[in-house]
Each structure stands twice: as C-alpha cells, then as structure tokens.
N, C-alpha and C positions, 0 to 999 in steps of 0.2 A: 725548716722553721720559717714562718709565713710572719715579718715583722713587717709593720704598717710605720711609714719613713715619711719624710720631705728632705728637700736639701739640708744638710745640717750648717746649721749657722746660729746651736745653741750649747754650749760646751764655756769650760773656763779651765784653765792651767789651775793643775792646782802646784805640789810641791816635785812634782816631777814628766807628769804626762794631762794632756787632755781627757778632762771628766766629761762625762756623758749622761745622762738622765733617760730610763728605762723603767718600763711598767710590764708586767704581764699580770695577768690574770681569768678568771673565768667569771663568765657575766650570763645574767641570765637569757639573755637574744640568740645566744652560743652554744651553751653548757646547758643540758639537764641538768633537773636538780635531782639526781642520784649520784651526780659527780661533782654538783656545789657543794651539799649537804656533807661531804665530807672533807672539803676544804676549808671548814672554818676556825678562823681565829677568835674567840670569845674576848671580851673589852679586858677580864682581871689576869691573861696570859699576854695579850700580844705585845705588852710593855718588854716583856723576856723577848719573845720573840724577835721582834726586830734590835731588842740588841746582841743577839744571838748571830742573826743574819750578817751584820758588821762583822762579824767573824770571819764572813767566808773572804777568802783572797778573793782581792779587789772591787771586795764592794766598800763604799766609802760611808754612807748613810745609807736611810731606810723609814719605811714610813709603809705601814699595814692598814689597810681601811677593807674590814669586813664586815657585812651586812645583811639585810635578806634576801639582798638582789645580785652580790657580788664578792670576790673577793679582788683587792686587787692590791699587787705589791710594788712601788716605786723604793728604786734604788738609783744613786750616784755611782758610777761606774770608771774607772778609766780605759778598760776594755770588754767593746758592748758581746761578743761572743761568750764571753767568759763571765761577762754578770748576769747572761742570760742563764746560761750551765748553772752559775752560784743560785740563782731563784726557783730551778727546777730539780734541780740537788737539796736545796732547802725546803723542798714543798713536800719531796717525797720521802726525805729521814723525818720529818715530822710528823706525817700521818700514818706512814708506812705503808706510802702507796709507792709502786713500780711507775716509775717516769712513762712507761711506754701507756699507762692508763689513763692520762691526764694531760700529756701532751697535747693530742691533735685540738684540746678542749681549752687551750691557753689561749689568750690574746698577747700579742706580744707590741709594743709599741717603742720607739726609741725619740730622745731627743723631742724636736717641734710637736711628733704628733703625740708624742704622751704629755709633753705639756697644756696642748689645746682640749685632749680630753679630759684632764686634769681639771681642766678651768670648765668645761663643760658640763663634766659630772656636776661639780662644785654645785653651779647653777642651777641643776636640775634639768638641764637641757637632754643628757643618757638617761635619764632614770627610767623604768617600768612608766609610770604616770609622769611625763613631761612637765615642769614645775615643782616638784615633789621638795618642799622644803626641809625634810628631815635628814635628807644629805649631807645637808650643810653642817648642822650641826654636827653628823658624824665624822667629818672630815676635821672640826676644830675638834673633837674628842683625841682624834687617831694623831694632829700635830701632838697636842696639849702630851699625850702618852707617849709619843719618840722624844720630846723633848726630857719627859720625865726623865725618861733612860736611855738620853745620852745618845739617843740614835742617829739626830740628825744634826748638821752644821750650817754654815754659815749659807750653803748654796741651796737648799731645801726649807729650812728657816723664812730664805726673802722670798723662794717661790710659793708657801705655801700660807704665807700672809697675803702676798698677791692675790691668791688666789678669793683667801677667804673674803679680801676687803672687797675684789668683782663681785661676786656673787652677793653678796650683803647687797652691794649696791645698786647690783639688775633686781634683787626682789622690792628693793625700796623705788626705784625710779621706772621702773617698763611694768605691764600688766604678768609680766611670768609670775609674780608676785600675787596678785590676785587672783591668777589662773591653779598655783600651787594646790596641792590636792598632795595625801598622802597613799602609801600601797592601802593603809586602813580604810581608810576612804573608798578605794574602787571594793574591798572587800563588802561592805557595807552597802555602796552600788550593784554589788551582785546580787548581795539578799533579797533586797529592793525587787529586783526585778527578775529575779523565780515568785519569789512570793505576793509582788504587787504592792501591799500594803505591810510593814511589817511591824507597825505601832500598837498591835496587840500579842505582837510574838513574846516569850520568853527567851533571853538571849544570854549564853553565858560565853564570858570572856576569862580566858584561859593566858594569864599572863600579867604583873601589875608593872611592868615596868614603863617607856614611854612610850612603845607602840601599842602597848594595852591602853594607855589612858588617849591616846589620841584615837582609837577605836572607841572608847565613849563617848567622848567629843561626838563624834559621828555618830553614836548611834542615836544619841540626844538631840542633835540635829532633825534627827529620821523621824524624830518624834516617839521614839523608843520608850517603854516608863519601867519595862521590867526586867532586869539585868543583875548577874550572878556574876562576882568576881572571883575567879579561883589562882591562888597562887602556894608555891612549895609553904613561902611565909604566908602561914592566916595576919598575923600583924599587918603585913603589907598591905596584903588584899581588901583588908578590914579598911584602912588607912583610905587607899586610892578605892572603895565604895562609898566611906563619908561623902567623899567630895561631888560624888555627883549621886546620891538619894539612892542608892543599890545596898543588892546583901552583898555577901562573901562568904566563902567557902576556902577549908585547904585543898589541895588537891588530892591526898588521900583521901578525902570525903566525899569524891565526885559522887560514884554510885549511887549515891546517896540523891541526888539532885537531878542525875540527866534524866530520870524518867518523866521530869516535867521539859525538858528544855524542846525549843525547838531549831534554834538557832547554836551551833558552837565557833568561836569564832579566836584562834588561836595563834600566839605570838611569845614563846618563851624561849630562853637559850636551851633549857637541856637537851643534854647528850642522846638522850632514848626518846621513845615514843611516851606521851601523857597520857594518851589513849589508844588501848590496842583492841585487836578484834574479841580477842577472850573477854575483856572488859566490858564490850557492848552487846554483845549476844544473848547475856542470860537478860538484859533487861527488855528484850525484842517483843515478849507476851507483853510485861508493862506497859508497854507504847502503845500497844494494840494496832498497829499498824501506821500510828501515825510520822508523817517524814522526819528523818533528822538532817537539817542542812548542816554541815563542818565546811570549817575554813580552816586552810591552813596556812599562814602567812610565816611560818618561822624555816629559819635553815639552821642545821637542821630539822628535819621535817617535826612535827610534835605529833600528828596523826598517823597513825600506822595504816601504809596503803590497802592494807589486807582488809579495812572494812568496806569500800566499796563491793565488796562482795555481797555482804550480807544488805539484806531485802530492805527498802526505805531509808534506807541510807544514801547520801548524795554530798558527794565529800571533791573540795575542789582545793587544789593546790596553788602555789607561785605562778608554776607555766600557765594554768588556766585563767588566772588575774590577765594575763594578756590580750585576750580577745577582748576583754572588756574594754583598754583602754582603746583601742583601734578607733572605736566607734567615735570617739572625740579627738584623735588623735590630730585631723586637718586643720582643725580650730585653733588647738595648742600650736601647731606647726607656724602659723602665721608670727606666731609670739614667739615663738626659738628664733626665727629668721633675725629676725631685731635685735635679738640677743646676739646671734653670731657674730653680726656687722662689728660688735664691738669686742669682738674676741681679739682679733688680728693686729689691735692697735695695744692693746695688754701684749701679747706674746711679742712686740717689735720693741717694745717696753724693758721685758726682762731683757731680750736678748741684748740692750743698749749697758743695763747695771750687769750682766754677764760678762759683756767687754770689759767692761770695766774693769773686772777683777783681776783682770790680766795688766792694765795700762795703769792702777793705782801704784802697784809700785816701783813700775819705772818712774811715773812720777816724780812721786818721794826722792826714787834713788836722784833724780836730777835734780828738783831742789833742795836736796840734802849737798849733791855736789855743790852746785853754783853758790848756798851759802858759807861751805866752807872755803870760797875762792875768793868773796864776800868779805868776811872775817880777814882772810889772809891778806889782804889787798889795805886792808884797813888798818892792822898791824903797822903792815909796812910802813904806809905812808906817816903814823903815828912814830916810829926809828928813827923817818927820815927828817920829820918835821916835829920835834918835841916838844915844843914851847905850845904846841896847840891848847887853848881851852878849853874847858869839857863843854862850852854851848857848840863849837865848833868842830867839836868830835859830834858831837849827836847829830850836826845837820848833814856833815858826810857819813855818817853813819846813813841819815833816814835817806838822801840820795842816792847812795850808791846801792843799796836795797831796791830800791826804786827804779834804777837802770837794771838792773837784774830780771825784776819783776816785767817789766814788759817789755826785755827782750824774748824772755823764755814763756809770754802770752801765747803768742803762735806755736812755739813746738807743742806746747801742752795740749792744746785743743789736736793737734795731728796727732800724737799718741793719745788721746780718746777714742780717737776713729781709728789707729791700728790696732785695737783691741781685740780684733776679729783675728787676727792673723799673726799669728806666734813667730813666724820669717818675718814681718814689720816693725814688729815689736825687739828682734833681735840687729833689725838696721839702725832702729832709732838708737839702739843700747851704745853698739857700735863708731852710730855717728857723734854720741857725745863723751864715748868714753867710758861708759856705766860697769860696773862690776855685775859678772851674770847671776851672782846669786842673788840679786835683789830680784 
C-alpha cells in the first residue's frame, strides 16, 4: 500500500487514542474510467453510506465526495492501517468488487497530505480543468449530507468549513476565480475545435441537472442557438429548456430526434448506458453519412463504448477531456502557484485548533482546580474573620480571582503549545495535580 505522508503533526486525542485523518480514493490522473465508473456514490445514497462506513471498527467519521472526476473517501481514524482495511473492505462489500481489482487504482493519503489535497481539491487547484468551480460546491453538498447523517464530528466539521471558507476566498481574491472553467466547458472546447465553428450545429444535451445547465451556459456562450434538452423527467427537461430558448425531449423519445442532431453532449447519473449501439445503428441510413460528435462527461459512463465502432461516429469520453486541458494547462499553473503559497499557512492553522483539542481540557481541568482552591480559601477566611461585610467580601473575592488569574496566565499559554504532544500534556497534568480523566 503506496500512502503519500509528511511528518505527522496533525492528529487530536480523542477519548482514548490519537485520531488521524485519511483519504483514499480513485481519481481520474490514476484510475481509468472502467474502474471509476464503478466506484460511484450517487448524491440520494451516500448520506447511508457514510453513515454506514462509521460502522466499521475504528473509523470515527466520514465524508464521501463523488463526482465525475473522482471518488474520494476521508475518514477519522485512530489506527491509520486499519482505517485504511475499513475504506477498502467498504468499497468492495458495496459494489461487490474483489479488493484485489481496485487496489493498485486507490490513492491513499494520511494525515497533512490529505488535508492539503483536501484544501486543494476544494479550490480547484486537482481538478481535470485547473480552477474548476463546481467542486466546491460538491464538496459543501458531501459536508451538508454527512452532517445530515450524523457522519461527521467535531474534528471534520472545523476542517471541512476550513476548507470551504479557503476556497470561497481564493476564488474571490486571486485570478483562479476568473480562470475557473468547468469539465462542460472543456467539453464544449472540444466541439469547438473538431468542428471549428459550431453555431449552426444542433446540439442535444442529455441530462438536466447542474452539469447539464452549465453545458448550456457554454454552449450559449459558443454562440450555439439550437439545442435539445433530454432528461428521464420531460418536466425537468422542459423546465431547464425554458430558461435558455431550447426544446426538450424525454429520453425515451431520443430516436426520435438524433437523426437531426449533430452534437450529443452527456452528463446524467444513471446506472446504464442512455445510448447503446443497437440504438444508433438502425438510424445510420437517416444520417446518411453525416458525423455524429458524443460527449460523454458522466461516471458512470452514459454512452455505450461499443458505438465507436459504428461508421461516423466519434464519441470521446472523461479520459479524452484531458488532452484538451494540457494545452492551457502552463497558464492555469502560474495561478495554482499563488494559490499554493497560501495553502501552508491554512494547514499550520488547523493543526494550531487541532492542539488545541487536546490542551482545552486540561485547561478547564486547571481552572476548574484553582477556582475551587479560590472558593475554598475564601470560605475560610470568611470562618476566620466573620464580621466581614458583603462590599468586603466582594473585593476579596474579585482579588483573589485576580491573583489566580495571572498566576496561571503563563502555564496556560505553555499548555497551548503542549498540545502537540500527549507526554507534555500528561507533565503538565502531573505538575498541577489534574485528574487524567479530564
């Protein structure tokens, strides 16, 4: 198992051992998509899913983000060998794949470096298209849905606000934001340039959800005016055609329509193929020869690979969206750079409120001591000396509060900074006396 690491110097105690943070997954730079395409988690199950995965021994949380580029699974861990087993035992009772078929095709990450790709993804800096803003949003979907159910806590929770408030704020402040571009976007850059011009094409879009409408966006952009929207719901498709001057079709009714199309350009969840090669073949005399481009932008796949077969046909998938990006890739890169700079001081960040969680409650446990020593001390002198007044009970009250308080100024700030270190943390305990179960 090939895990990609730095020092680790990001963990918190939780109620008994040191938790860890772990990612693996398959991505499309790694993984064909005949081994993503069957890795996916659709948005209305992975809510079960990841609270499913909290099941396994010793994972603690969980957070699912699957897409058309990726799947990737982070979990809370308090032993990384065995949350890694738990992620790859969960992968393969789920789809009823044999571990030994998806292994070599995992990415595995622990600790700092799943956090920095974490923050990275976020940003758009991994993505297919560099800038690619629709991550982000999937990333606030995939908390928004562990949160629903329970998956995640207190330590996933602040990282994955972290994350999202960086990213909101590199696309608001540096150019990655203006650079942003979506996978529909380079699909529609392909069109583009097989076909040169393609404002007099007919173009159907095979999918209404939101990577269907940001492919109109685009195509509209392109200067596109004629465009078919196909979805399982005709309502839907009817619905997201209003909005930008298109027809609609259901998808049952394609046959019906592709013998004009010239463009197919596809992005839906289903399970199966939308279009298979039996489907297209008998309309091949219809065409009379003329090309058909297909896109296929969904995992899994929505075209059945078996049409490149048949004659005038030119059908390109996820993997082939890659070569396009290359071409602007040095440009983009200039802009990730900038980005980076600012990765290192986020991740020195978490790992400062990740001490923490360790050093809050010895804290506590200490000024919970010293005010009961406080109190007691105050008693007494109240036994010793009864005739006192209550404005002269309040001012030694607020004094000796007060002597308390900055004495135990300094140890406090040193148990922030032993936060890292669970033997520091158990000197400090020791040096004032503290009960361990705090």
């Amino acid at each position: 198992m090939e895990i990609m690491k730095r020092s680790l110097t990001t963990y918190f105690r939780g109620e008994s051992s040191l938790m860890h943070i772990l990612s693996a997954g398959v991505h499309y730079e790694k993984t064909p998509i005949e081994i993503r395409e069957k890795i996916v988690f659709p948005a209305d199950t992975s809510g079960e899913a990841m609270k499913e995965l909290t099941t396994f021994s010793h994972i603690h949380e969980s957070v699912i983000l699957s897409t058309c580029n990726r799947t990737e699974i982070y979990v809370s861990t308090d032993d990384v060998e065995a949350g890694f087993e738990a992620i790859e035992q969960f992968i393969s009772e789920k789809f009823s794949i044999d571990v030994t078929a998806f292994k070599p095709y995992l990415t595995y990450m622990r600790d700092e470096m799943a956090i920095l790709h974490l923050f990275r993804m976020a940003t758009g800096l991994d993505s297919l298209v560099i800038g690619e803003t629709q991550i982000l949003g999937q990333v606030k979907d995939a908390l928004s849905i562990a949160q629903n159910h329970k998956s995640t806590d207190k330590l996933f929770n602040e990282l994955f606000k972290r994350v999202i408030t960086f990213a909101k704020r590199m696309h608001k402040e540096t150019a990655v934001g203006e650079q942003a571009v979506s996978v529909s976007y380079v699909a529609v850059e392909l069109a583009r340039k097989v076909f040169g011009d393609i404002k007099d094409k007919h173009v159907l879009v095979i999918g209404a959800g939101e990577t269907g409408e940001l492919t109109l966006k685009n195509l509209q952009g392109a200067g596109v005016t004629k465009v078919t929207v196909a979805n399982r719901t005709f309502e839907k498709a009817a619905q997201l055609a209003d909005q930008y001057r298109s027809g609609a079709v259901a998808i049952n009714q394609l046959e019906g329509v592709l013998g004009e199309i010239d463009i197919v350009i596809s992005s839906t969840a289903a399970n199966d193929y939308v279009l298979t090669k039996e489907m297209i073949e008998p309309l091949q005399k219809q065409r009379k020869g003329r090309p058909l481009f297909m896109i296929d932008i969904a995992v899994p796949r929505d075209l059945d690979p078996g049409l490149e077969a048949l004659d005038d046909i030119f059908l390109y998938d996820m993997d082939d969206l890659e070569l396009i990006v290359q071409e602007n890739m040095q440009a983009r890169r200039k802009i990730a750079d900038s980005v980076e700079k600012r990765l290192f001081p986020e991740l020195a960040s978490f790992n400062n409120w990740v001490a923490m969680l360790d050093a809050v409650p010895v804290i506590k446990a200490l000024l919970k001591k010293s005010q009961s020593i406080q109190e007691q001390t105050l008693e007494s002198i109240q036994r010793k000396i009864p005739d006192l007044t209550e404005r002269e009970i309040k001012v030694l009250n607020k004094h000796t509060k007060s002597i308390v308080h900055q004495i135990l100024e300094e140890p406090i700030q040193q148990a922030k900074t032993m936060g890292r270190s669970v033997d520091d943390l158990q000197k400090f305990r020791d040096i004032f006396g503290l009960e361990e179960e705090s």
